[in-house]
C-alpha beads as a LAMMPS data file, in Angstrom:
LAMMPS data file: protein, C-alpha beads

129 atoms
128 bonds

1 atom types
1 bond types

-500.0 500.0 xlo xhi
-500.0 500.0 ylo yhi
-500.0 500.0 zlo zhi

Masses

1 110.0

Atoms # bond

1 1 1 126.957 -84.199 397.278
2 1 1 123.806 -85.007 395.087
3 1 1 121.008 -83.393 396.429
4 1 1 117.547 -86.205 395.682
5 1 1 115.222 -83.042 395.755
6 1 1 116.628 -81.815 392.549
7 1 1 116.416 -84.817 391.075
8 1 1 120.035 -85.547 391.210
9 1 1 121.609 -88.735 391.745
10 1 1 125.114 -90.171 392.228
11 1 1 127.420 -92.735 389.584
12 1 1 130.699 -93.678 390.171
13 1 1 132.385 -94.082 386.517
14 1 1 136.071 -94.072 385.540
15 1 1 137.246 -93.869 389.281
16 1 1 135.349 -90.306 389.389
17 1 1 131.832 -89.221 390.629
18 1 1 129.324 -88.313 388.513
19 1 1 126.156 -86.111 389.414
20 1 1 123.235 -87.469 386.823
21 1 1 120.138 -85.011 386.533
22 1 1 117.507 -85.093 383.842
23 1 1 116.994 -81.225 383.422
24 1 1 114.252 -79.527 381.845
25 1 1 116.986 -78.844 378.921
26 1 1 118.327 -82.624 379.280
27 1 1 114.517 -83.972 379.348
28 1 1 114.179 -81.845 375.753
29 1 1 117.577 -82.981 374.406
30 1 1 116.015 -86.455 375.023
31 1 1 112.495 -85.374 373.329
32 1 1 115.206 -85.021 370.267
33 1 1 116.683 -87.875 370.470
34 1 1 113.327 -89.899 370.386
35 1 1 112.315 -88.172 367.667
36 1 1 109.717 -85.691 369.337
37 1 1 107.952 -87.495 372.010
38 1 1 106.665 -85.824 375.037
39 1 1 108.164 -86.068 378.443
40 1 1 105.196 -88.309 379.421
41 1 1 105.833 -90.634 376.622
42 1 1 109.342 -90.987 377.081
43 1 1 108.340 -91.888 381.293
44 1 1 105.678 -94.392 380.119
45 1 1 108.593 -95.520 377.381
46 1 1 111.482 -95.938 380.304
47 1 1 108.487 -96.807 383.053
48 1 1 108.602 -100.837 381.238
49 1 1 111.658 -101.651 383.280
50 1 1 113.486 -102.012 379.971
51 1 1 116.630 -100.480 378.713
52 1 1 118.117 -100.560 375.285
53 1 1 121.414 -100.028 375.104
54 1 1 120.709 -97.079 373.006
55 1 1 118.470 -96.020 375.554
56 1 1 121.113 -95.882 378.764
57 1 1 123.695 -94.151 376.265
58 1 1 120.975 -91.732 375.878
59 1 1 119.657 -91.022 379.452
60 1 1 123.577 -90.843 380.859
61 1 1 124.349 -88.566 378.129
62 1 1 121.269 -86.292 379.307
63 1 1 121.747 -86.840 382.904
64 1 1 125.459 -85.898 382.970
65 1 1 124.622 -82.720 380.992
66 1 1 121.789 -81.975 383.172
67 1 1 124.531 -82.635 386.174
68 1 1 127.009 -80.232 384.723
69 1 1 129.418 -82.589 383.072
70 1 1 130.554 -82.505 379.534
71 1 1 129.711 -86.083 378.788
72 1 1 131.093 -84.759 374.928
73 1 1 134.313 -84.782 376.978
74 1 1 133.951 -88.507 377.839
75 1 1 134.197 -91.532 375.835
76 1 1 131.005 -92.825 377.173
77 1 1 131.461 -96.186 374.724
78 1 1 134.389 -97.411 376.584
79 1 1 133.742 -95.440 380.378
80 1 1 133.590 -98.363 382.984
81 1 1 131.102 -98.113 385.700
82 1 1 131.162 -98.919 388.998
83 1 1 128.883 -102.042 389.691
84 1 1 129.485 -103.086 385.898
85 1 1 126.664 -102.664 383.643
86 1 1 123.836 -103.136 386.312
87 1 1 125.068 -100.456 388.011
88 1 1 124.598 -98.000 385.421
89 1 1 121.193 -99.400 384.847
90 1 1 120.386 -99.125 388.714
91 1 1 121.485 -95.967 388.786
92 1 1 119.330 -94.508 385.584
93 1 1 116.755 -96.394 387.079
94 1 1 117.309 -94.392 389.875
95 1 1 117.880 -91.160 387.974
96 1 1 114.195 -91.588 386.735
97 1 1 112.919 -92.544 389.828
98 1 1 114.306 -88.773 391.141
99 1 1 113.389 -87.294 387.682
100 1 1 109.578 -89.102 387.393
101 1 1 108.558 -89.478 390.878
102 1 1 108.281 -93.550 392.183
103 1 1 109.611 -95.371 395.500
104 1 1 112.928 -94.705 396.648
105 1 1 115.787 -97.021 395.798
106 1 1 114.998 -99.805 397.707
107 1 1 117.210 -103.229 397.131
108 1 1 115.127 -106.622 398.041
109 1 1 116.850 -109.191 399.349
110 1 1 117.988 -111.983 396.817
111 1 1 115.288 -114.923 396.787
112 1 1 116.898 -117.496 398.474
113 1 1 116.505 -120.878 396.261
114 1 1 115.199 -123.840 398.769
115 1 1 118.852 -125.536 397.458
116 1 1 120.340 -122.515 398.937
117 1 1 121.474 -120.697 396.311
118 1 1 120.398 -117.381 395.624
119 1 1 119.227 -115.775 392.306
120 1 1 119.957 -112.356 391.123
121 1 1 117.039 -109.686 391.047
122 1 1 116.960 -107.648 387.965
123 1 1 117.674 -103.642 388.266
124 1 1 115.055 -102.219 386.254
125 1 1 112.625 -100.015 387.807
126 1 1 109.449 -101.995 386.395
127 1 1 110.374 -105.191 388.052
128 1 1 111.647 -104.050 391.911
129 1 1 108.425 -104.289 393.360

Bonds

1 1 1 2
2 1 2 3
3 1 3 4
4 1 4 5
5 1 5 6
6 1 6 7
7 1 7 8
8 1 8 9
9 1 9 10
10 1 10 11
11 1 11 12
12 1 12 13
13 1 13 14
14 1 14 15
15 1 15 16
16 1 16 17
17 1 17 18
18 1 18 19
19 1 19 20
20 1 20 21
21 1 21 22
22 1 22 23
23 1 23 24
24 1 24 25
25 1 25 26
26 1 26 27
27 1 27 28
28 1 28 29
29 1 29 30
30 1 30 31
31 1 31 32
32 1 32 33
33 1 33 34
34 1 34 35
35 1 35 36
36 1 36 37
37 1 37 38
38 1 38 39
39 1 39 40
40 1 40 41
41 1 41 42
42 1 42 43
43 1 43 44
44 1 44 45
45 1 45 46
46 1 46 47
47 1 47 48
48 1 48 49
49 1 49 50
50 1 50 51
51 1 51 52
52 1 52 53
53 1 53 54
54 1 54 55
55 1 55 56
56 1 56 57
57 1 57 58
58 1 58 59
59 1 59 60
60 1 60 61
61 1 61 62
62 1 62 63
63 1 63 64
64 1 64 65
65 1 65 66
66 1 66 67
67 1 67 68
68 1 68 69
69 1 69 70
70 1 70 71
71 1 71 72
72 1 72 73
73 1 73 74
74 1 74 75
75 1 75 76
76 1 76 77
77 1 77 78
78 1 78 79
79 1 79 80
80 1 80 81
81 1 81 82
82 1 82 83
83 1 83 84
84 1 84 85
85 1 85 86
86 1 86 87
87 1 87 88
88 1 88 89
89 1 89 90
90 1 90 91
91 1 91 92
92 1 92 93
93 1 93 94
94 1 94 95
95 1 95 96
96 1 96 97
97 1 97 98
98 1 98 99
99 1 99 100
100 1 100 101
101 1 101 102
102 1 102 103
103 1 103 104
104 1 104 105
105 1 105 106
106 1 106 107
107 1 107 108
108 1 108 109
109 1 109 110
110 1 110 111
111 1 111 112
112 1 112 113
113 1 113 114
114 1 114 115
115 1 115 116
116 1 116 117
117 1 117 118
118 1 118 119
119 1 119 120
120 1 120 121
121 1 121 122
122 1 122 123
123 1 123 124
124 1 124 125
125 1 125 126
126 1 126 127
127 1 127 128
128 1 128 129
C-alpha cells in the first residue's frame, strides 16, 4: 500500500503494481539526466503540464527506483500501462504532485458539449484546474 506522505504513489503496469517515488537519490539521478539542473528547475520544467516522451521514460524510471523496483529489470519501451498512455501521464502527474507539493488528484467532470457529447480533459498537472 503506497503511503501519499512519502510521496509515493500507485501504477498498475504489466498486470503488476508499481510503487513510484521520486527519492532524494531518484530526484539526483534525474538532475543527471537533465544535464545538471536543480530540483527546482526540473519542478518549474515538469510544473508546464507538458510531458515529452523522453520526459515520462525518465520520471518512471526515477520513480520506480525511488519505489524499490529495478525498472533496469523492465522493458519500460514495450511495458503496457493500465489506463493506456494517459494513465501513465496521470499518474507521474500525480507522482509530482506527492513529490512537489500541489492539490490532490482531483478528476473534473468531462465538459458536457451542448450536442451532448462530451470532450476529454487532458491529464497534465498544468491544465486540471
Amino acid at each position: 500500500m503506497v503511503n501519499r506522505h512519502r510521496g509515493e504513489v500507485s501504477l498498475g503496469a504489466g498486470g503488476e503494481t508499481y510503487t513510484l517515488c521520486l527519492t532524494l537519490g531518484a530526484l539526483a539521478e534525474l538532475e543527471a539526466a537533465y544535464g545538471g539542473e536543480d530540483i527546482l528547475a526540473l519542478a518549474d520544467r515538469f510544473s508546464t503540464g507538458q510531458l515529452s516522451s523522453t520526459d515520462a521514460l525518465n520520471l518512471l524510471k526515477a520513480g520506480l527506483k525511488g519505489g524499490g523496483h529495478d525498472g533496469a529489470a523492465l522493458n519500460l519501451e514495450t511495458l503496457s500501462f493500465e489506463g493506456g498512455m494517459a494513465g501513465l501521464i496521470r499518474t507521474l502527474a500525480d507522482l509530482l504532485r506527492v513529490t512537489f507539493g500541489g492539490a490532490e488528484v482531483t478528476r473534473p467532470k468531462p465538459h458536457v458539449e451542448p450536442s451532448g457529447g462530451t470532450t476529454e480533459l487532458p491529464p497534465f498537472p498544468g491544465s486540471l484546474s
